[in-house]
C-alpha positions as CSV (number, residue, x, y, z in Angstrom):
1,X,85.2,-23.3,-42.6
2,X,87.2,-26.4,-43.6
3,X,88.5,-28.8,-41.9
4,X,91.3,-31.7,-42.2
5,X,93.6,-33.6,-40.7
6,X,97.3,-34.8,-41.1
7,X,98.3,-38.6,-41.4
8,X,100.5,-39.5,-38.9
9,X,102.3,-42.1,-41.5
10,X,106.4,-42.0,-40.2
11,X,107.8,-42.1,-37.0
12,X,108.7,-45.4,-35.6
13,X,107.2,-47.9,-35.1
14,X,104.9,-47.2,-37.9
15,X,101.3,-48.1,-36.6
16,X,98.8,-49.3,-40.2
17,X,96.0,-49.5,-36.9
18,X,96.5,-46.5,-35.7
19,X,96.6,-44.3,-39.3
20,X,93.6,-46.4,-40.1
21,X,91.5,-45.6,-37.1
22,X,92.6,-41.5,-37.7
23,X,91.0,-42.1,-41.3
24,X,87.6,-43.5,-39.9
25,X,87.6,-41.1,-37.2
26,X,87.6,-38.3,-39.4
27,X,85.2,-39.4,-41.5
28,X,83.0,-39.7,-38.6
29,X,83.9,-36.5,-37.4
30,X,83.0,-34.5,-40.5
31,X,86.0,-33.7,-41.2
32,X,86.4,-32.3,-45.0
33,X,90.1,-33.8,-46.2
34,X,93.1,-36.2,-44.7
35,X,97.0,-35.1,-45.6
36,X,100.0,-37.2,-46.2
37,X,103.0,-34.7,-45.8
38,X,105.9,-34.8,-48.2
39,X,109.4,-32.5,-48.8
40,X,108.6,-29.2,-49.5
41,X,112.4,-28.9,-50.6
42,X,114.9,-31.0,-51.4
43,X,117.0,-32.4,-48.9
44,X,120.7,-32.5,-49.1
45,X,121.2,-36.2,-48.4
46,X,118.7,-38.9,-49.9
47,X,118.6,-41.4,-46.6
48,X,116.8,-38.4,-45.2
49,X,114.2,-38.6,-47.8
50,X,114.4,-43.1,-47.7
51,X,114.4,-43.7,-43.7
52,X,112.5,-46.7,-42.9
53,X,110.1,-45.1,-40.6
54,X,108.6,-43.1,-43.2
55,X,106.1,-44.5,-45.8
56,X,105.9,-42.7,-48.5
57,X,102.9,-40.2,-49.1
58,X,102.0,-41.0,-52.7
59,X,101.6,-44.9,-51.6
60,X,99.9,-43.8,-49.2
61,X,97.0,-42.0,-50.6
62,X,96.0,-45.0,-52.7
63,X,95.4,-46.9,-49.4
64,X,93.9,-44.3,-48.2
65,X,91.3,-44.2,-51.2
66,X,90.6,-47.5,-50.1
67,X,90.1,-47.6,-46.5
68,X,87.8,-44.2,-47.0
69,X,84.8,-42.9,-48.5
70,X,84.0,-39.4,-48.1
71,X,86.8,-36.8,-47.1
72,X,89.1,-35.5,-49.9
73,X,92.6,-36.8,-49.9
74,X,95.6,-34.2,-50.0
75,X,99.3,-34.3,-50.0
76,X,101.7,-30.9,-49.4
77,X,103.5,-29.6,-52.7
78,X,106.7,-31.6,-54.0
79,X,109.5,-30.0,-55.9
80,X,112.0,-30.9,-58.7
81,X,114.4,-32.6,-58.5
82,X,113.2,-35.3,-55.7
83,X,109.7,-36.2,-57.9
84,X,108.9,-34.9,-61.4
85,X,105.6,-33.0,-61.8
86,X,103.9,-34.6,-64.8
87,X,104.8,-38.6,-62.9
88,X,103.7,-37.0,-60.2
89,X,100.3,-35.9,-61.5
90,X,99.8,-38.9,-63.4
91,X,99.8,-40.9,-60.3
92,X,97.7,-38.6,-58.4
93,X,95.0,-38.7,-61.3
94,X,95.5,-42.6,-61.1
95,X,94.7,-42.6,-57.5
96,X,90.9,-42.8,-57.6
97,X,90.9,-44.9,-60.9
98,X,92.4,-47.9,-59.0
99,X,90.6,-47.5,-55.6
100,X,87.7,-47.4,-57.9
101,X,86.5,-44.2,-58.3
102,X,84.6,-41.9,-55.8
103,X,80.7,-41.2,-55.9
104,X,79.9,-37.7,-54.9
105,X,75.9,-36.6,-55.1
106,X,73.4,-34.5,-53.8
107,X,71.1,-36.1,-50.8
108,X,68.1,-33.4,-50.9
109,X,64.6,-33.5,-49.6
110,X,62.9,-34.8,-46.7
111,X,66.5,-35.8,-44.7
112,X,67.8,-34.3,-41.7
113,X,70.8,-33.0,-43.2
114,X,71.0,-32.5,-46.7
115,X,74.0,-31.7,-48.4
116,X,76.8,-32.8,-51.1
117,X,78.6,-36.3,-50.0
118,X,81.3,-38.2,-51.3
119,X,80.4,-42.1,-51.5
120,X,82.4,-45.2,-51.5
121,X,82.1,-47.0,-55.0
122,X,79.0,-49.7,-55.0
123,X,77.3,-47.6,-52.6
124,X,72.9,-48.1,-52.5
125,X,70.7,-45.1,-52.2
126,X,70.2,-46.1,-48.7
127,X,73.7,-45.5,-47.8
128,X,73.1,-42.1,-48.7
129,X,70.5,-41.8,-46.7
130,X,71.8,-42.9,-43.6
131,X,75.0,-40.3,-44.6
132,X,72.5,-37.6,-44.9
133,X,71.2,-38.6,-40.9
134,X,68.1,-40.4,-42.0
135,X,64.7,-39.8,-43.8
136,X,62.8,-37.1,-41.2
137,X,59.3,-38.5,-40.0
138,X,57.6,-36.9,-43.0
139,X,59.5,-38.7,-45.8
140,X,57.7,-40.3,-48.6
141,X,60.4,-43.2,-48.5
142,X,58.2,-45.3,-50.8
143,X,58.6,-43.2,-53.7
144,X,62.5,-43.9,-53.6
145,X,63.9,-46.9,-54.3
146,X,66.5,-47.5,-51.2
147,X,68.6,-50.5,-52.8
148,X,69.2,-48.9,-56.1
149,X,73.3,-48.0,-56.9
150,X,74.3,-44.5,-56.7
151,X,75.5,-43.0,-59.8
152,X,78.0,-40.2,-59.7
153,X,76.4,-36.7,-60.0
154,X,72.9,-37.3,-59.3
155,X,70.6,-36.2,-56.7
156,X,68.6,-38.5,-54.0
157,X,65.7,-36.2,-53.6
158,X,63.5,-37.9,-50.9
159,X,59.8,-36.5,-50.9
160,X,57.6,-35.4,-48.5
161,X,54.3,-37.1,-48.1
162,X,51.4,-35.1,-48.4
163,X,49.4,-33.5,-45.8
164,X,46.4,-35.1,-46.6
165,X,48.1,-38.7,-46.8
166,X,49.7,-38.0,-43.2
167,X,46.2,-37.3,-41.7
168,X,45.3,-40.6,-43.2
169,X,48.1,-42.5,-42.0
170,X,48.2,-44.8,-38.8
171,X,47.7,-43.9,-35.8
172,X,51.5,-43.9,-35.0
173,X,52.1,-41.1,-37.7
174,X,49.3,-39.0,-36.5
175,X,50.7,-38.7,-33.2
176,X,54.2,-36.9,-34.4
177,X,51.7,-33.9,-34.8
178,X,52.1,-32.3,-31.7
179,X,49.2,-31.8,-29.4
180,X,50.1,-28.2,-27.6
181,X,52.6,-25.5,-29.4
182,X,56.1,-26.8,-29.3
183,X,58.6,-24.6,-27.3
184,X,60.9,-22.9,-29.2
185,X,63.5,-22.4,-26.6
186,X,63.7,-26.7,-26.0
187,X,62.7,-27.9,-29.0
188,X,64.2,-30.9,-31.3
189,X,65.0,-30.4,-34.6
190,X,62.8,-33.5,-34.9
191,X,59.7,-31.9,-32.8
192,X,60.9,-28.8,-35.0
193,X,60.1,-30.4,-37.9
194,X,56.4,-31.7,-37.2
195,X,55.2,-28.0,-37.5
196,X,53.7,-26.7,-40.8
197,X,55.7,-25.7,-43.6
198,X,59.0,-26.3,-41.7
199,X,61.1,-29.5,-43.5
200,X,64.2,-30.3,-41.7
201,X,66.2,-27.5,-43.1
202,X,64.3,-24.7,-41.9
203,X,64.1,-26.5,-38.6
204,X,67.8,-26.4,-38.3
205,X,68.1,-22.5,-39.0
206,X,65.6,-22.3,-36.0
207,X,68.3,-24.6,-33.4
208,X,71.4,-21.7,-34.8
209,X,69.3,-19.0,-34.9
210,X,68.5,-19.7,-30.6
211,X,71.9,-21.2,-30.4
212,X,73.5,-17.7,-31.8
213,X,70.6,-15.5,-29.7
214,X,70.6,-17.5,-26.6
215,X,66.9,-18.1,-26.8
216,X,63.8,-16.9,-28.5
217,X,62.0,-13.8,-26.5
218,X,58.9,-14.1,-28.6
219,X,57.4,-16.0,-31.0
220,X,57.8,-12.7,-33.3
221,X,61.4,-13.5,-33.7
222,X,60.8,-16.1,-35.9
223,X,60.8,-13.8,-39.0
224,X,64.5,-13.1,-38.6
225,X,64.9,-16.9,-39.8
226,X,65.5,-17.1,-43.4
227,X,62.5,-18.5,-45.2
228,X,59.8,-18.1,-42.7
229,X,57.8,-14.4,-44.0
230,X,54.5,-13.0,-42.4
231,X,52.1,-15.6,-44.1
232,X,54.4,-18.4,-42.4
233,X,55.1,-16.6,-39.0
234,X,50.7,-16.6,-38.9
235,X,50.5,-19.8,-39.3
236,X,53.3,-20.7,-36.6
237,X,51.9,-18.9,-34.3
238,X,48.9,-21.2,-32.5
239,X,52.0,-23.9,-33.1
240,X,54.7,-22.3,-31.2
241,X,55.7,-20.4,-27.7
242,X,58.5,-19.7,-25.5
């Protein structure tokens, strides 16, 4: 499911701080898109299109562009003969041309939650990263280069270091292998992660899967989550309880 929001962006008094902070907050909340609303039909007199405690939605989504970096940006449908289509489109299509263009790419890998995201222009790798909830604790981030610009279309793939190099590693790294089976019924997507074959989004199958079930009531259900088969459940087992 989608989710989006609508602008508040008339009314009086117009408040820029108060549309601004609706913007951010939806960008922190996920949220997929952010609406400017405009005349579905025509209004009989023009003031009522023209009052002064209305901004109007095409300037507003340029601004928007600007003061945003992720969501998608929408307005309703407009009709003839209060704008023209092909004006209307042109302007539209303009939109992210002068804000600069939006960056949309694929963080992948060794993050805590991979997935598509739309970037600001100018944004670095490690931007992306830190969209994506961080490199997990067995991330390779040396094989990366975090200050690099992000190009549109591409994919940040963050490796994970090998097992051998993690045994190796400093003390520090040694000890995010956990000592005694991890319970499946408390555990962290974090502590989740530190098991054997599981990479972050495994891990987070594992928190729905108890979320939707209320709770594991073996170790046996494990081979309901997608991607874990009978080779994988044996080697969980001496790793796991509940």
């Amino acid at each position: 499911m989608k989710l989006g929001i609508c602008l508040p962006h008339y009314g009086r008094p117009i408040e820029v701080g108060r549309m601004l902070e609706v913007a951010r907050r939806a960008e922190e909340c996920q949220l997929d898109s952010v609406w400017v609303t405009d005349h579905v039909i025509v209004p009989e007199q023009s003031n009522v299109i023209y009052r002064e405690d209305m901004l109007d939605p095409l300037a507003v989504l340029p601004w928007l562009a600007g003061v945003t970096s992720r969501v998608a940006l929408g307005t309703s449908v407009v009709i003839l003969p209060y704008r023209s289509p092909i004006p209307v489109a042109k302007l539209l299509a303009s939109v992210d041309v002068l804000s600069g263009g939006r960056l949309i790419v694929d963080v992948a890998g060794s993050v805590r939650r991979p997935g598509v995201y739309r970037m600001a222009p100018g944004a670095r790798v490690e931007d992306a990263l830190k969209r994506a909830g961080g490199a997990t604790a067995h991330a390779d981030l040396s094989q990366i280069n975090r200050a690099a610009k992000l190009e549109d279309g591409r994919q940040v793939l963050v490796p994970r270091r090998p097992s051998g190099a993690a045994s190796a590693s400093a003390p520090a790294t040694a000890a995010a292998t956990p000592a005694q089976p991890v319970n499946l019924n408390t555990a962290t997507l974090e502590q989740l992660d530190t098991l054997d074959g599981v990479g972050p989004t495994t891990a987070q199958k594992i928190i729905d899967f108890r979320t939707e079930h209320g709770g594991f009531g073996s170790v046996d259900e494990l081979d309901q989550i997608p991607g874990i088969g009978e080779k994988k459940l044996a080697a969980l087992r001496e790793q796991v309880r509940v």
